[in-house]
C-alpha positions as CSV (number, residue, x, y, z in Angstrom):
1,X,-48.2,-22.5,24.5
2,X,-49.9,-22.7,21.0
3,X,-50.0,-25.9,19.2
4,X,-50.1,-26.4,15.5
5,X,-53.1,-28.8,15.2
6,X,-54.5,-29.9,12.2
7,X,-57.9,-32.0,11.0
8,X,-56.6,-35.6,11.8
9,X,-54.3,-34.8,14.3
10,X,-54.7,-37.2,17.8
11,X,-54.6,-35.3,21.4
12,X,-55.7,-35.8,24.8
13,X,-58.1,-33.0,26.7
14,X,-56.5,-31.5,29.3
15,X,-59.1,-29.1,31.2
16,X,-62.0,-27.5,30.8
17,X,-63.9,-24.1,31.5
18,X,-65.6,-25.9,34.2
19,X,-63.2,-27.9,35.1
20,X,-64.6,-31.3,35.8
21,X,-65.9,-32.3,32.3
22,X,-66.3,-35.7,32.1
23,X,-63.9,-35.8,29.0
24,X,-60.6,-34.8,30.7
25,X,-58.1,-37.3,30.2
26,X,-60.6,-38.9,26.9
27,X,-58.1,-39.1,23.4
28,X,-59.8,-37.7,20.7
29,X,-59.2,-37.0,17.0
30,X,-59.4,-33.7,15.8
31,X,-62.1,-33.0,12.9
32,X,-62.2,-28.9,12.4
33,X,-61.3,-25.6,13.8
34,X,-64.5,-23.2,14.2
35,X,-63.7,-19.7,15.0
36,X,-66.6,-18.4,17.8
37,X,-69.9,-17.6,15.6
38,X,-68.3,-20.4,12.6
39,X,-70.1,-23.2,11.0
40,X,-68.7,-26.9,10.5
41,X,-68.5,-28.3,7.8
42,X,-68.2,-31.8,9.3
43,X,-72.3,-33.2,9.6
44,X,-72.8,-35.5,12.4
45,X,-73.3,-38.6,11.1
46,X,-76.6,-39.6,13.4
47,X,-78.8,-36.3,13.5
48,X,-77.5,-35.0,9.7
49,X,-77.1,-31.3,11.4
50,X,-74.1,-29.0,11.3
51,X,-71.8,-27.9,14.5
52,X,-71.9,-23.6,15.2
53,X,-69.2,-22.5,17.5
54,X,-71.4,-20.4,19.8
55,X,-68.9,-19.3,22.0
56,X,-66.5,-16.8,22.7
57,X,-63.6,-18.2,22.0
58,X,-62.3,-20.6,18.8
59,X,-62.5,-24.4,19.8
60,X,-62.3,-28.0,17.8
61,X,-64.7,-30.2,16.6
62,X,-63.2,-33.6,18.2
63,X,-64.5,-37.1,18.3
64,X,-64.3,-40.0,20.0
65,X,-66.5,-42.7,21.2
66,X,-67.0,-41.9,24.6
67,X,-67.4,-38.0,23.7
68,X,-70.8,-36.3,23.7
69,X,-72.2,-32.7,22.9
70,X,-73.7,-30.8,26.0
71,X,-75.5,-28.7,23.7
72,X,-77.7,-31.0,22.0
73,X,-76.8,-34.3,23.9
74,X,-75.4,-36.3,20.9
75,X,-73.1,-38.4,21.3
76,X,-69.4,-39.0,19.6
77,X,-68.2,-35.7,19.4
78,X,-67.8,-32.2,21.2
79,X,-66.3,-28.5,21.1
80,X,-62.9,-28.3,22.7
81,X,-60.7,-25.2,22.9
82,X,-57.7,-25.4,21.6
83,X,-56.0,-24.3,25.1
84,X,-57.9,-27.4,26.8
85,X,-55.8,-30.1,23.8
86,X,-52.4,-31.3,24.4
87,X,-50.9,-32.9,21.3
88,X,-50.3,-36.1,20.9
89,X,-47.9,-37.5,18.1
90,X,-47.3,-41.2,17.5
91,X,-43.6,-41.3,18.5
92,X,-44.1,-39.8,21.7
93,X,-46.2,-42.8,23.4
94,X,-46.1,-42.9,27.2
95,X,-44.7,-46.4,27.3
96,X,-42.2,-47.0,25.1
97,X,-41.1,-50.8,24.4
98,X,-37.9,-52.2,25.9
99,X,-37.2,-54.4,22.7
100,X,-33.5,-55.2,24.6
101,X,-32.6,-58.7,26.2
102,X,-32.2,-58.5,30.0
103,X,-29.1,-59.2,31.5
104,X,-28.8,-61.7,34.3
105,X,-27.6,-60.5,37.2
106,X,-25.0,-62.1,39.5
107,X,-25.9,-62.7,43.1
108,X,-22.6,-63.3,45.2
């Protein structure tokens, strides 16, 4: 299923081509869509240098603290494709708060 992400947008990786990345399960934010051979726009912040899509295949620029390129070993960010994302949207939280009173139960 395709998803209609856009720059900003929060969502959790899912898999990877090897499928043992270190940043399953990580929440990231979304920064730009690179198509393979594209360059970012977005500069990272540390090393002042520009992301290229090498791949195959299109795949996000996310970030997050925890994240980090394999490429160049900088941390904060990596490429995600867009198959590996699964949206997340702030009304569908996993836990949603029970904001009604319990009732007391009668024991007989």
């Amino acid at each position: 299923m395709q998803h209609q992400f856009k720059a900003g947008d929060l969502a959790l990786i899912v898999g990877s081509r090897k499928g043992d990345s270190p940043h399953i399960g990580k929440v990231v934010e979304l920064c730009e869509f690179l198509p393979p051979g594209a360059t970012s726009k977005w500069i990272h912040q540390e090393s002042y240098t520009v992301t290229i899509n090498g791949g195959e295949s299109p795949a996000w620029i996310v970030l997050g603290d925890s994240l980090y390129s394999a490429v160049k070993g900088y941390k904060g960010f990596t490429l995600v494709e867009p198959w590996f994302l699964m949206p997340l949207k702030g009304d569908q939280s996993p836990a949603q708060t029970n904001t009604e009173t319990p009732k007391e139960v009668a024991h007989g």
